[in-house]
VOROBA-625155 format. One line per 4 residues: number of its first residue (from 1); for each residue x, y, z of N, C-alpha, C. Coordinates in steps of 0.2 Angstrom, whole numbers. Layout:
BEGIN
NUM = X:Y:Z:X:Y:Z:X:Y:Z ~ ...
***
This chain:
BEGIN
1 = 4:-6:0:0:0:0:4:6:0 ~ 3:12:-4:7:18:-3:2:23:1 ~ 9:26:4:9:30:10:5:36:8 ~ -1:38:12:-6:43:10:0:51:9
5 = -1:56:6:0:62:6:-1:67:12 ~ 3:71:15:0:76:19:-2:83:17 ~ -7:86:17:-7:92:12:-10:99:21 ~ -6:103:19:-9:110:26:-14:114:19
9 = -19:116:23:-22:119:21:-25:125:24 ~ -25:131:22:-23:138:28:-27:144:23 ~ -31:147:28:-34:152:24:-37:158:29 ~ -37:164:29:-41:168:34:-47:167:36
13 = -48:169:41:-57:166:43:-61:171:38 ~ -66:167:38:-69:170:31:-67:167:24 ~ -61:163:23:-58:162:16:-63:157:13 ~ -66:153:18:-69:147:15:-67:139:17
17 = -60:138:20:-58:134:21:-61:129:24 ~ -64:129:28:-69:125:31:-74:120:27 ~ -79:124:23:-82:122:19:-79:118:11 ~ -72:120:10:-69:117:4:-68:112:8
21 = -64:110:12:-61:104:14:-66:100:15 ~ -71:101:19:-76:96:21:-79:93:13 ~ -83:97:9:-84:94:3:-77:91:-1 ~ -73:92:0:-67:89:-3:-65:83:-3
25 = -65:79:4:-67:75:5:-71:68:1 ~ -78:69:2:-80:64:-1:-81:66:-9 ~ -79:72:-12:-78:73:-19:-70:69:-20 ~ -66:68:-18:-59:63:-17:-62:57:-17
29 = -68:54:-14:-67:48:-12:-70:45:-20 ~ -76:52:-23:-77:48:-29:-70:47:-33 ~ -64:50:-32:-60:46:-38:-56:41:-33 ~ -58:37:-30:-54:31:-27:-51:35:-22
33 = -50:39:-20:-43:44:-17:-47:43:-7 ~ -45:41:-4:-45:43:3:-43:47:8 ~ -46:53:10:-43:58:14:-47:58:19 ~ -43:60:25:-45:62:31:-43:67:35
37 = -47:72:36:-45:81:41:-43:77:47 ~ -38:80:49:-36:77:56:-40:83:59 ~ -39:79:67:-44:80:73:-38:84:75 ~ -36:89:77:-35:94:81:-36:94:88
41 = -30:95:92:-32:96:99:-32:101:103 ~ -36:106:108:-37:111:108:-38:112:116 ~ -38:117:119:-40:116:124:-44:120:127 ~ -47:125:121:-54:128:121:-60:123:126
45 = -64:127:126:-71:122:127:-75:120:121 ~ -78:114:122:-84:112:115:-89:118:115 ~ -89:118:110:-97:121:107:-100:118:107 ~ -106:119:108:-115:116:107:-113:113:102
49 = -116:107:101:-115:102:96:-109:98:91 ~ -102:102:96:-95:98:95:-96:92:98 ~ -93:87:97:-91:82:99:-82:79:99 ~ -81:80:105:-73:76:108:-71:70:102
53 = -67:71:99:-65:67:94:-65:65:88 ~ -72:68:88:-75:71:81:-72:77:77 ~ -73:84:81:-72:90:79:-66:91:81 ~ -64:90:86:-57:91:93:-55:86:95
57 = -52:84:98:-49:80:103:-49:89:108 ~ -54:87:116:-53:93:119:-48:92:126 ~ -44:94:126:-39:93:132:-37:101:137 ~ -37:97:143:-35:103:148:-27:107:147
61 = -27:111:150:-20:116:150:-12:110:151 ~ -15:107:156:-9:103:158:-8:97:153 ~ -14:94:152:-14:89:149:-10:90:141 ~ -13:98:138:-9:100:130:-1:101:131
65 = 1:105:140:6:104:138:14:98:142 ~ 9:93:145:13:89:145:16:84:137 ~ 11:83:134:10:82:127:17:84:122 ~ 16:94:123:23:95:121:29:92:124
69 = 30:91:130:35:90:132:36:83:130 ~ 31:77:129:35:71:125:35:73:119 ~ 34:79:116:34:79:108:27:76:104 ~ 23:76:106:17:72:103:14:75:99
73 = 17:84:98:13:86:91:17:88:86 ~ 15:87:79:16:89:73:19:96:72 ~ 14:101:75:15:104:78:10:110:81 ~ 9:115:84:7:116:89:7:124:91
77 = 0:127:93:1:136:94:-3:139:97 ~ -2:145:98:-8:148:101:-12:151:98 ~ -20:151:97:-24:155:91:-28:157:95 ~ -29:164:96:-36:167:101:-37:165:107
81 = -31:166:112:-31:164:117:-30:158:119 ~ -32:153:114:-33:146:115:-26:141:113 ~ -25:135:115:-18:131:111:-24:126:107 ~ -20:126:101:-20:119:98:-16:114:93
85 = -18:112:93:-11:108:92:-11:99:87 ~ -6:99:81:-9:92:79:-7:86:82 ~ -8:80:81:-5:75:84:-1:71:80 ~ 6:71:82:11:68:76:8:59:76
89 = 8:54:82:6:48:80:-1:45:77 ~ -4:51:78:-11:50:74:-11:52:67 ~ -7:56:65:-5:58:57:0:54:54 ~ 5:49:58:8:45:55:4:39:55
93 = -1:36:57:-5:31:58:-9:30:51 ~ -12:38:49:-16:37:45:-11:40:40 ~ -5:41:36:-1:44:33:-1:35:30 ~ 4:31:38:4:24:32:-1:20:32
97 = -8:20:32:-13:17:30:-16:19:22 ~ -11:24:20:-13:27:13:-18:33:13 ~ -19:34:19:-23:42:20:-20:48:16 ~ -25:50:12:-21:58:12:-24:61:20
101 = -19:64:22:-21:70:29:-22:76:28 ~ -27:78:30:-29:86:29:-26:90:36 ~ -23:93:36:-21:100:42:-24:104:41 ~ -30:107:44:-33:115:45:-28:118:48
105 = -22:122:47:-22:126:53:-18:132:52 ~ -17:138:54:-12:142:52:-8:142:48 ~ -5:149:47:2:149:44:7:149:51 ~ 5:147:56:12:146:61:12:138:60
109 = 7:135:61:7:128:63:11:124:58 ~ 10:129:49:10:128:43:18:126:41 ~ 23:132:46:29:132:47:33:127:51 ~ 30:126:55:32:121:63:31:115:55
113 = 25:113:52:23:106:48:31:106:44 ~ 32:110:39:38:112:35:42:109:38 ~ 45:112:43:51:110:45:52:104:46 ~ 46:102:50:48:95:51:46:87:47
117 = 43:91:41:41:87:36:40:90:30 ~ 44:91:27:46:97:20:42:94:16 ~ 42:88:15:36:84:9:30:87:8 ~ 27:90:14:21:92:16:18:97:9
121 = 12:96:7:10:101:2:7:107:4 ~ 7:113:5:2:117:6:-2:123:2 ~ -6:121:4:-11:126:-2:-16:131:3 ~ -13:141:0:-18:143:4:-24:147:0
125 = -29:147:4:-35:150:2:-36:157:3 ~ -36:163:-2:-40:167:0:-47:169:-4 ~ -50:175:-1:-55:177:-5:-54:182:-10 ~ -62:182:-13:-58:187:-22:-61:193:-20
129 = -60:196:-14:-59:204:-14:-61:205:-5 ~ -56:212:-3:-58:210:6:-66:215:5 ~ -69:218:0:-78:219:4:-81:211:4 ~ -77:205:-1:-83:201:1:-81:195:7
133 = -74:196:8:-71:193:15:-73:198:22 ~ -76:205:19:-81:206:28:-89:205:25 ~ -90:205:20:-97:203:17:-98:196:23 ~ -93:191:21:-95:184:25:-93:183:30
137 = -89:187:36:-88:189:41:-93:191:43 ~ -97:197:42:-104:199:43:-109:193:44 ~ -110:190:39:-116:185:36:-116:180:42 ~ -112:180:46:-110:176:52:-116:178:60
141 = -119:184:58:-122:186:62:-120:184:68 ~ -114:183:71:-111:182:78:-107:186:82 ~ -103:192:79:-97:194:80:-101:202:82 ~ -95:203:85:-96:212:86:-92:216:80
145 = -93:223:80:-90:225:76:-83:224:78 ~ -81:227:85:-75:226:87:-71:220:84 ~ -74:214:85:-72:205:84:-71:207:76 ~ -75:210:71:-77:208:66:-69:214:61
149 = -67:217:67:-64:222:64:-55:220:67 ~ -56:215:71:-51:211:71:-48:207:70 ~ -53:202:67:-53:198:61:-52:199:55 ~ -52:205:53:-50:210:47:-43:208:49
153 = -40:213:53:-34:213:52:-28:207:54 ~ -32:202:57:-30:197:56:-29:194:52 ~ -33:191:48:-34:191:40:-28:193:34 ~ -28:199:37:-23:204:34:-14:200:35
157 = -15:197:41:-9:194:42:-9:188:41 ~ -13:186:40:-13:178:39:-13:178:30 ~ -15:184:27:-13:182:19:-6:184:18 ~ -4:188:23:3:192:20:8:184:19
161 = 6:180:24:10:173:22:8:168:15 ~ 4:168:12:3:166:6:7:163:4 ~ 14:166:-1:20:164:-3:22:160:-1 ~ 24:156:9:26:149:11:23:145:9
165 = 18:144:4:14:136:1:16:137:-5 ~ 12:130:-9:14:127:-13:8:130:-19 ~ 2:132:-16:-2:133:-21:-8:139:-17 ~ -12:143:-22:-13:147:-21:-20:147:-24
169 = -27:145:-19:-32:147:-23:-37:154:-23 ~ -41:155:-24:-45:160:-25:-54:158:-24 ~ -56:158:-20:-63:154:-17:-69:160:-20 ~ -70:161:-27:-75:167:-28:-81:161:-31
173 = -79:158:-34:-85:150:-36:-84:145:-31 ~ -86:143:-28:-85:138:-25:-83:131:-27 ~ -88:130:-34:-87:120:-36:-82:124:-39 ~ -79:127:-43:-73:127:-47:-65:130:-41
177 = -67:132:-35:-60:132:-29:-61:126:-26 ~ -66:122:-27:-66:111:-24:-64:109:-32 ~ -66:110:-35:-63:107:-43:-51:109:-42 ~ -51:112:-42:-45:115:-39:-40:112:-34
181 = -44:111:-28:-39:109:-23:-41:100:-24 ~ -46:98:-27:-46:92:-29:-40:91:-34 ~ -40:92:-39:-35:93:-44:-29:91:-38 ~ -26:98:-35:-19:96:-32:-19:90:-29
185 = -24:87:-26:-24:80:-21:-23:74:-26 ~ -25:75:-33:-25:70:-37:-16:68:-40 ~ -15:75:-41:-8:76:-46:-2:71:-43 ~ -2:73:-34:1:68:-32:2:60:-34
189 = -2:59:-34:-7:50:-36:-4:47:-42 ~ -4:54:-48:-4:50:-56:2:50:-57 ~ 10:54:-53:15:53:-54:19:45:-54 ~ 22:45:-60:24:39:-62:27:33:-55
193 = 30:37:-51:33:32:-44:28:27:-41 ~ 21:33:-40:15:31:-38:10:26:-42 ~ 11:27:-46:6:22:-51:8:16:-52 ~ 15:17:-54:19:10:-54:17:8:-47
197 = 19:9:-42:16:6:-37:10:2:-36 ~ 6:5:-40:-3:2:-39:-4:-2:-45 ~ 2:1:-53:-1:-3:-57:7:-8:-63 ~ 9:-8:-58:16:-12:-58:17:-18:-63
201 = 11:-21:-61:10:-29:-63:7:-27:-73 ~ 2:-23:-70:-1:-19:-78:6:-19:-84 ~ 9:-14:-79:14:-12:-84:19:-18:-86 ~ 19:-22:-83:24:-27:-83:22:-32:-90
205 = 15:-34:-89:10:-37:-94:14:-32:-101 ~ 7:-26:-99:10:-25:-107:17:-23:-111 ~ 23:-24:-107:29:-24:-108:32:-31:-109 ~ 28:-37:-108:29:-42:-109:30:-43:-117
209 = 35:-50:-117:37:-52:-126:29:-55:-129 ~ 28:-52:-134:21:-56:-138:15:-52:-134 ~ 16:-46:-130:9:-44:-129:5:-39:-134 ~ 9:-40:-139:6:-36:-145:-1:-40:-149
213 = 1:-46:-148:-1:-50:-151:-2:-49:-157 ~ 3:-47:-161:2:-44:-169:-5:-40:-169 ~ -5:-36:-163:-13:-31:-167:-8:-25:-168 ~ -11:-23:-174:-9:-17:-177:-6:-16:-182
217 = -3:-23:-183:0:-24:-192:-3:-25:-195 ~ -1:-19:-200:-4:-17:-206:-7:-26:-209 ~ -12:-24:-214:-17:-30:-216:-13:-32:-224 ~ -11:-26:-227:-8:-25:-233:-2:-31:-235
221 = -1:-32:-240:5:-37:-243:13:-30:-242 ~ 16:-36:-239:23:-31:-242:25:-27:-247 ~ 26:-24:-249:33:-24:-254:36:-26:-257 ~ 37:-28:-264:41:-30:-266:47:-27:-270
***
């Protein structure tokens, strides 16, 4: 079995990211491909209708930073007062079961991934213009102005990092920015190293002596 892909995936709130991913998933699965968003661990509180191990792995103060101390994440940060963090043996787990892995998480976490696994693909989302990145900030009907005006500028720094990834989409259509990051997920897949891998035996058949079986010759008389 070949070893699943990892790809970080990073966008300002508001970019989309959330909803690309989720739908990307089982649009993956329709071409054979297997992905799974890792579970993050966090030490926030659950929200109404989160579920531990589903949404989060939810962990207390002590317990995220004993964790660091054995090394146990991928890597790991502070976002909005809160820690979160990925879990290295849970990404290596599903990595060699042929999982591609998704990373939701910053451009800090994005950095910490690089360093310690350069392979990593990264792909980041923005929006196609900042009136419709507060248009959907707005549309959230949750935030205060303040929240909503801090988000802004956070935003602001979360795209200046753009240029540390691998790929760069634009979320103004939605099925054509999942048509896209679909693409990236597959390109991995069709390179030759990988294919021979899954169709090794194929290629070996039609490389074999007499697999031609004379189709193709011409029907005509030679020449004389």
């Amino acid at each position: 079995m070949s070893q699943g892909s990892l790809f970080i995936v990073s966008a300002p709130s508001g970019g989309g990211k959330t909803s690309l991913t989720r739908a990307l998933v089982p649009a993956l699965a329709g071409h054979g491909v297997t992905a799974t968003i890792s579970v993050s661990f966090t030490t926030r509180a659950p929200r109404p209708g989160e579920t531990d191990g589903v949404h989060y792995h939810f962990i207390d103060e002590a317990g995220f930073v004993d964790k660091i101390g054995r090394g146990d994440f991928l890597e790991h940060a502070h976002v909005f007062g809160r820690r979160y963090g990925t879990g290295l043996s849970e990404t290596r787990a599903l990595l060699d079961a042929g999982h591609d892995v998704i990373l939701d998480i910053d451009w800090q976490g994005a950095r910490q991934v690089k360093r310690e696994w350069p392979q990593a693909i990264g792909i980041f989302i923005v929006p196609p213009s900042v009136a419709e990145l507060e248009r959907r900030l707005r549309g959230r009907s949750q935030d205060s102005e303040d929240v909503i005006a801090e988000r802004m500028r956070e935003a602001h720094e979360e795209i200046s990092h753009h240029a540390e990834y691998d790929y760069l989409i634009v979320n103004e259509n939605f099925e054509q920015a999942l048509a896209e990051m679909a693409a990236i997920f597959l390109e991995p897949r069709l390179r030759s190293q990988r294919q021979l891998a899954r169709h090794g035996e194929l290629v070996a058949q039609l490389l074999a002596p007499g697999a031609s079986g004379g189709a193709g010759q011409s029907a005509a008389a030679p020449v004389k």
